[in-house]
C-alpha positions as CSV (number, residue, x, y, z in Angstrom):
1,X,-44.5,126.7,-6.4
2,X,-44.6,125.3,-3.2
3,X,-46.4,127.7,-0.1
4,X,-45.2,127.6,3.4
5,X,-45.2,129.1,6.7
6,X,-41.5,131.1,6.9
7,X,-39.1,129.4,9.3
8,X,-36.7,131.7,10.3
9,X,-33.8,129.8,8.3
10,X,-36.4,131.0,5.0
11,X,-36.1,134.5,6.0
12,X,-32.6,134.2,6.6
13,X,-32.4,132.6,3.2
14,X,-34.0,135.1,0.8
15,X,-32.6,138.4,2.9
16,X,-29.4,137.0,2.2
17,X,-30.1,136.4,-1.6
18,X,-32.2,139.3,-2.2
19,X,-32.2,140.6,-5.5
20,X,-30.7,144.1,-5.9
21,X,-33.9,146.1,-6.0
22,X,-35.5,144.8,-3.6
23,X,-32.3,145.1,-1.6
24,X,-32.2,149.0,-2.4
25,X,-35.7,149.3,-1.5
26,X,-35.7,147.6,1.8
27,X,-32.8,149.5,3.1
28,X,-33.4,152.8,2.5
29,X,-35.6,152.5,4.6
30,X,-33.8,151.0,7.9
31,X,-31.0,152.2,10.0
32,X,-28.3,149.7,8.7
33,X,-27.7,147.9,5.7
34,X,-27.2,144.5,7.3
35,X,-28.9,141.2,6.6
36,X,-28.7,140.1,10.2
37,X,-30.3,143.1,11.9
38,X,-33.3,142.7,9.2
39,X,-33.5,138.9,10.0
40,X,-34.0,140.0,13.8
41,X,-36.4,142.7,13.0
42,X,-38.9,140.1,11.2
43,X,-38.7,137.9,13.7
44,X,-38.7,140.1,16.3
45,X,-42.4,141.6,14.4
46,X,-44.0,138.0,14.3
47,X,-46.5,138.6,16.9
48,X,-47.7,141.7,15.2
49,X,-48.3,139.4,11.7
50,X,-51.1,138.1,10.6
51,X,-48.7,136.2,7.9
52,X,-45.2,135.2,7.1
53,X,-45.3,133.0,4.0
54,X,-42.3,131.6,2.2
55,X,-43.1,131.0,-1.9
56,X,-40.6,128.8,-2.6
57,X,-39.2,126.2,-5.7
58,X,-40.5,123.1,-6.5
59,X,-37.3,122.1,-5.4
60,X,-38.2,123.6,-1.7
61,X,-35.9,127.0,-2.3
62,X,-37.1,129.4,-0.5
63,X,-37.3,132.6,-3.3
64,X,-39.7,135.1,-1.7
65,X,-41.1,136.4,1.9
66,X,-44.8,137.3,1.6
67,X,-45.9,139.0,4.7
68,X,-48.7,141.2,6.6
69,X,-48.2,143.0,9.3
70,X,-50.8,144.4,11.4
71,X,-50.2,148.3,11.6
72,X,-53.9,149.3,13.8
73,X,-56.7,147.7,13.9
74,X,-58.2,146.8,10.3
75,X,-55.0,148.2,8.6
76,X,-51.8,145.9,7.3
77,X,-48.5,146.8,5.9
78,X,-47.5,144.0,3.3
79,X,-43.9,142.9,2.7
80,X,-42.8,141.2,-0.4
81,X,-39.1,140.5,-0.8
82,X,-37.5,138.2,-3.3
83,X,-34.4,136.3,-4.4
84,X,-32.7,136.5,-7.9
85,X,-35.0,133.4,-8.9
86,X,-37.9,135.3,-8.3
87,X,-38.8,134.8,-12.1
88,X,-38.9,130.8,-11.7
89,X,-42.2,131.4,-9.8
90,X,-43.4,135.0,-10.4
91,X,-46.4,133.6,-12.5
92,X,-47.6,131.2,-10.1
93,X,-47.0,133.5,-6.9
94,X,-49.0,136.1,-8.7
95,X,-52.1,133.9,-9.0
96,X,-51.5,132.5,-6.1
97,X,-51.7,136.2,-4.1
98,X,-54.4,137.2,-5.9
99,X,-56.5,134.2,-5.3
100,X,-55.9,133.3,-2.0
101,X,-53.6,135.4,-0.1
102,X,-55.5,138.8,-0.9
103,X,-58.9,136.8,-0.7
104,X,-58.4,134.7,2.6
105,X,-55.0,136.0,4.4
106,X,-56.2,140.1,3.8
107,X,-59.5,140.5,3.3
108,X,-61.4,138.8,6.5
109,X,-58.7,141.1,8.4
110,X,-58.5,144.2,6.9
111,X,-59.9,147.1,5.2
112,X,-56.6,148.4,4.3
113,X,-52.9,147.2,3.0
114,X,-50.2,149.4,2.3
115,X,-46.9,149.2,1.5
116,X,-44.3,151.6,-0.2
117,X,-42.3,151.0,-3.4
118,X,-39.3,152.9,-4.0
119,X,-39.9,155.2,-6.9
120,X,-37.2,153.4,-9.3
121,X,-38.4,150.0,-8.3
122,X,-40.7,149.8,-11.4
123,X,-41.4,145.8,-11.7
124,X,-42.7,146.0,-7.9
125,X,-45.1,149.2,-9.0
126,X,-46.3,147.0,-12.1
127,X,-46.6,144.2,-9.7
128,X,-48.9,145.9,-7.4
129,X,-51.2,147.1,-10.0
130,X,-51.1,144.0,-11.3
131,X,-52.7,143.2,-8.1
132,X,-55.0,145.8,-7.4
133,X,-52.9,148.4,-5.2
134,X,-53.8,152.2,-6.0
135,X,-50.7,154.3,-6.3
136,X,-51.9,157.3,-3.7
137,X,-49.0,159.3,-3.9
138,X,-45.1,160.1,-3.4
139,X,-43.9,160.5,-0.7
140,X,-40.4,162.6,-1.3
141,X,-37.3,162.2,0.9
142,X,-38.6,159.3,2.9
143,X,-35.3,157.2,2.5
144,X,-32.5,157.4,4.5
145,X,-30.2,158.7,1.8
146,X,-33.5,161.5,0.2
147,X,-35.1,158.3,-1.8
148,X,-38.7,158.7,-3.0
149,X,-41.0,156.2,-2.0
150,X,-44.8,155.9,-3.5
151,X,-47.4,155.1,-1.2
152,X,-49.8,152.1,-2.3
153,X,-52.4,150.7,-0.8
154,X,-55.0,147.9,-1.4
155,X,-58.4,147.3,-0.6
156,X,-60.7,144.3,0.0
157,X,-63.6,144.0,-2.7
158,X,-66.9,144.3,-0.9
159,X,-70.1,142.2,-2.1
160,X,-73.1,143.8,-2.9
């Protein structure tokens, strides 16, 4: 798995190809459905990141967006969106998150990450526990069409 900085033709990229779940997810929660006003959006939000990572192929495919947003001060809202070959690199974007992303990219800046999950989406809940991300509750109605999102949220290890 190759890491890289997102260029806007990677975002482009994997909103276009986003895998059906994801897809559902990410827009019941904005005010239309369509790739190009999502594209905007992100890079519209880049000043507010802290990180905008494309995971991609060893053959340079972007496949996933992994991004942090700042949301007040000390408190991030995480992104993860991925393509259909998601599974082609799950195992090594799963290490890699936990030992460097989480670690280097979250934890010097925050005390807090969050993100929401759509209720259904259950390999992205497994994911996040995977990961460390408490479950702290449902939030009901919160899509635009009444879809229940749970609220998740992650927190830095401190050293004793």
């Amino acid at each position: 798995m190759i890491v890289l900085p997102a260029s806007e033709a990677d975002v482009h990229f994997v909103v276009t190809f986003m895998r059906e779940a994801d897809r559902r997810e990410v827009y019941a929660g904005r005010w239309t459905d369509e790739p190009a006003d999502l594209v905007a959006d992100i890079e519209l939000s880049r000043p507010m990141m802290i990180r905008l990572e494309a995971l991609c192929t060893a053959d340079g495919e972007p496949v996933a967006l992994l991004g942090v947003w700042l949301k007040s001060p000390g408190v991030g809202t995480g992104l993860m969106i991925a393509t259909d070959r998601w599974g082609e690199i799950a195992p090594a974007a799963h290490r890699y998150v936990l030992r460097r992303f989480l670690p280097l990219v979250c934890a010097p800046n925050l005390r807090r990450l969050e993100c929401q999950a759509h209720v259904e989406h259950a390999v992205s809940r497994r994911w996040l526990a995977r990961l460390g991300f408490v479950e702290e509750g449902v939030a009901r109605a919160l899509g635009k069409n009444g879809e229940d999102f749970v609220h998740c949220a992650w927190f830095p290890r401190k050293e004793a």
